[in-house]
C-alpha positions in Angstrom: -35.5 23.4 12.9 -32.2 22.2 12.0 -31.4 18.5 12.4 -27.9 16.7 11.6 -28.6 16.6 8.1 -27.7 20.6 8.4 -24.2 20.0 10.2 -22.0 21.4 7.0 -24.5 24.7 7.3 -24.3 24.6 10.6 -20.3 24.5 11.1 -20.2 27.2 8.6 -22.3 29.6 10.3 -20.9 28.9 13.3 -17.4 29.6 12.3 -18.2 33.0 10.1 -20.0 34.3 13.9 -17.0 33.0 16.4 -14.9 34.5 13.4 -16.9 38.5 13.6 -17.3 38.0 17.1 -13.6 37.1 18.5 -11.3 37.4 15.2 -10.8 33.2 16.0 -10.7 31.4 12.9 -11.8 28.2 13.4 -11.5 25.3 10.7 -14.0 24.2 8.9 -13.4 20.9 10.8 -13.1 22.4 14.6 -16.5 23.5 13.6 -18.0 20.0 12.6 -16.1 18.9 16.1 -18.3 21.4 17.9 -21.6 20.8 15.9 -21.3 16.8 16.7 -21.1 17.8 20.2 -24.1 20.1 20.1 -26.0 16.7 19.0 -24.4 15.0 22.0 -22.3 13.2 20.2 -18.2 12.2 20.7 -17.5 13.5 17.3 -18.3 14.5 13.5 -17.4 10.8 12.3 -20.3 9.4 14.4 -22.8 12.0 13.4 -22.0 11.4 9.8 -22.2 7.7 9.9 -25.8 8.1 11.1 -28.2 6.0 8.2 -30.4 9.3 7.3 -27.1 11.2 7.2 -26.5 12.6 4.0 -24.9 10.8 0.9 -23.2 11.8 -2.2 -20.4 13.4 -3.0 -20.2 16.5 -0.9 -20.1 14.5 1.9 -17.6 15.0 4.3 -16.8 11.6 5.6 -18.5 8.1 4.1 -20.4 6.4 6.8 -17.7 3.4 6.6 -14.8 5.5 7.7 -15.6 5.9 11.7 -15.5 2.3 12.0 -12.3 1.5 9.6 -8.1 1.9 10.1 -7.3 4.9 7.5 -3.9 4.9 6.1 -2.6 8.6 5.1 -0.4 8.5 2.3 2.2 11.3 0.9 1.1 12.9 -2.3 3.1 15.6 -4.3 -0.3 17.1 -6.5 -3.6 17.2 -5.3 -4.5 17.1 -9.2 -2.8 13.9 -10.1 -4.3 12.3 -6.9 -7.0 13.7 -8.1 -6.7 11.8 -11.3 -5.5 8.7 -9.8 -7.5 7.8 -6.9 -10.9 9.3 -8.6 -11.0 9.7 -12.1 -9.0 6.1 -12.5 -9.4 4.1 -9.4 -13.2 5.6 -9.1 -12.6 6.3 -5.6 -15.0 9.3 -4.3 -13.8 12.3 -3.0 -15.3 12.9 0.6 -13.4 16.6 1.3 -10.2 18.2 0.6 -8.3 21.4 0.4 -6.0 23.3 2.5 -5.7 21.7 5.5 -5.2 24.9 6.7 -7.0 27.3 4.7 -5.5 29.7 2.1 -2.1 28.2 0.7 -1.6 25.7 3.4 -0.7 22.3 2.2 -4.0 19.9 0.7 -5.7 17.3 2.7 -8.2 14.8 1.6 -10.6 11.8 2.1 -11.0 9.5 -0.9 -13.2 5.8 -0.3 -14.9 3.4 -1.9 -16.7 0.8 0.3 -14.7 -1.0 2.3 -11.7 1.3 1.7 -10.9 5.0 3.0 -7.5 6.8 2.0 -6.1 10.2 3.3 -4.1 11.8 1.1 -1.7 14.5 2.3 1.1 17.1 1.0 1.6 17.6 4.9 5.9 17.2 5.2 5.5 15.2 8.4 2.9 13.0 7.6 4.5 9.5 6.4 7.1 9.8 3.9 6.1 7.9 0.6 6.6 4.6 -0.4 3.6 3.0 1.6 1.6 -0.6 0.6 -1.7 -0.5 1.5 -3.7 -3.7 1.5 -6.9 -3.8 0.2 -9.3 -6.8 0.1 -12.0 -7.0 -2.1 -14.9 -9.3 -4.0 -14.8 -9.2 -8.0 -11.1 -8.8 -8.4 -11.5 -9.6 -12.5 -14.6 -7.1 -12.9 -12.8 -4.1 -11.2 -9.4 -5.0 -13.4 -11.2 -5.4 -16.5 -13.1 -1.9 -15.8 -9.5 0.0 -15.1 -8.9 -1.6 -18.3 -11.1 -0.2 -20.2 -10.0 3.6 -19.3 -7.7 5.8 -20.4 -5.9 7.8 -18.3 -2.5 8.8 -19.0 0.5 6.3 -17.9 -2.8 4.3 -16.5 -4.0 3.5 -19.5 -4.6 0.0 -20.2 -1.2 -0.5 -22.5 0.9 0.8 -19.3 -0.7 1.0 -16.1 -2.6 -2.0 -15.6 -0.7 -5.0 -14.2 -1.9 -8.6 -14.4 -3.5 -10.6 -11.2 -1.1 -13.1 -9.7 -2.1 -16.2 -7.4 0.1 -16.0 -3.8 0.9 -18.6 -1.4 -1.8 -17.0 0.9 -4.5 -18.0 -0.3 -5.5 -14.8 -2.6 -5.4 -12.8 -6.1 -4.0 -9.6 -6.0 -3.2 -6.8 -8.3 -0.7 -3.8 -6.9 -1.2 -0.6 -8.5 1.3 1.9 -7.7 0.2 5.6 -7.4 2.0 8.6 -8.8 4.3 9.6 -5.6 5.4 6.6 -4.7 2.9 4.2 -2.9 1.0 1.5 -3.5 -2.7 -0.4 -3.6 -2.4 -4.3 -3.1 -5.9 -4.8 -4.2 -6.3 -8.2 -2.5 -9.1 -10.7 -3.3 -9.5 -14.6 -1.4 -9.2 -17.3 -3.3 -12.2 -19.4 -1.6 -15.5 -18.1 -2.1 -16.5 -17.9 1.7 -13.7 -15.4 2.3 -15.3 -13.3 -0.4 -18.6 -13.2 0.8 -18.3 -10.5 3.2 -16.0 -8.2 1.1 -17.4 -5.3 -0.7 -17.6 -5.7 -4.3 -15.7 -3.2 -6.5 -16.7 -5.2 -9.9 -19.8 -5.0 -12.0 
C-alpha cells in the first residue's frame, strides 16, 4: 500500500492516466495538489512537511518552506542560478524545470534552513533588482567557506565582500546574484538573537 512517502509516484501515475484517458495534461504540480488531497490534506506543502516525509535532494519542497514567506526573484539562466545559488551559495535544489513543460520558461525552489528562494524566468514575475534579507547564526564560518571556493566572478579575489557592523544591531554581508538581486545575509550582533537562527557555518 502506498503511503505519502509515494506522492511523487503517485502524481505521476496519476497524470500519465488523466492524460490517456481525457487528452488533459495536468502538471506535474496539479497532480501533487490532487494527491495531498487524497491524504486529506489542504495541499502538497503540508504533506511534504510531514517528519517521515522524504528528505534529500529530489525532494520537491523542504519541510521549512510551508511555514516560511518565499521571495521569487527574476533570473535570466537557469544554469548560472544554478551555479550561484547551489554550487556557490550551497543552497539545495528542491525542483525546477519548465514551469510549463516543454520550452516553457524555468521555475525553481532552492533553500537552505531557514531560507527558501524561487527562482523564475517567468516575464511577469517581479522584475529584478530585489534585496532579500536573510538572518543567520555563524556569519564568519559561512563567509570563510564561500571563501574558500572558486567559482567564476565568485571566487574569493572578486565575489566575496567583507562583513560590515550596522546601526541595527547586526553583521551583514550582501552578495549580489547574477541578474540583478541581492542576499543581505544578516547575522545579530548579541548572542541571544542568534540562538534561534539556523546555522549556515561549520
Amino acid at each position: 500500500m502506498r503511503t505519502h512517502r509515494d506522492a511523487k509516484a503517485m502524481a505521476k501515475t496519476l497524470r500519465a492516466e488523466v492524460l490517456a484517458a481525457t487528452q488533459t495534461d495536468l502538471t506535474h504540480s496539479q497532480c501533487l495538489e490532487i494527491v495531498a488531497h487524497q491524504f486529506g490534506l489542504d495541499n502538497f506543502n503540508v504533506l511534504a512537511a510531514k517528519p517521515d516525509g522524504g528528505t534529500g535532494p529530489d525532494q520537491w519542497w523542504t519541510a521549512f518552506a510551508a511555514a516560511t514567506t518565499i521571495p521569487v526573484l527574476r533570473i535570466f539562466s537557469p544554469g548560472a542560478a544554478s551555479q550561484f545559488y547551489v554550487e556557490f551559495l550551497g543552497f539545495t535544489l528542491d525542483f525546477g524545470g519548465p514551469s510549463q513543460g516543454g520550452d516553457s520558461p524555468w521555475y525553481a525552489q532552492v533553500s537552505r534552513p531557514g531560507a527558501t528562494l524561487h527562482l523564475t524566468e517567468q516575464q511577469y514575475e517581479p522584475g529584478p533588482g530585489a534585496t532579500v534579507d536573510i538572518w543567520i547564526a555563524g556569519l564568519d564560518d559561512y563567509r570563510d567557506q564561500l571563501m574558500g571556493k572558486d567559482l567564476g566572478v565568485y571566487g574569493p579575489a572578486l565575489g566575496v565582500p567583507g562583513i560590515t557592523e550596522t546601526h541595527w544591531g547586526a553583521r551583514v554581508m550582501t552578495l549580489p546574484d547574477p541578474f540583478g538581486n541581492h542576499l543581505r545575509i544578516s547575522e545579530p550582533i548579541d548572542e541571544p538573537g542568534r540562538a534561534h537562527l539556523a546555522r549556515w557555518g561549520r
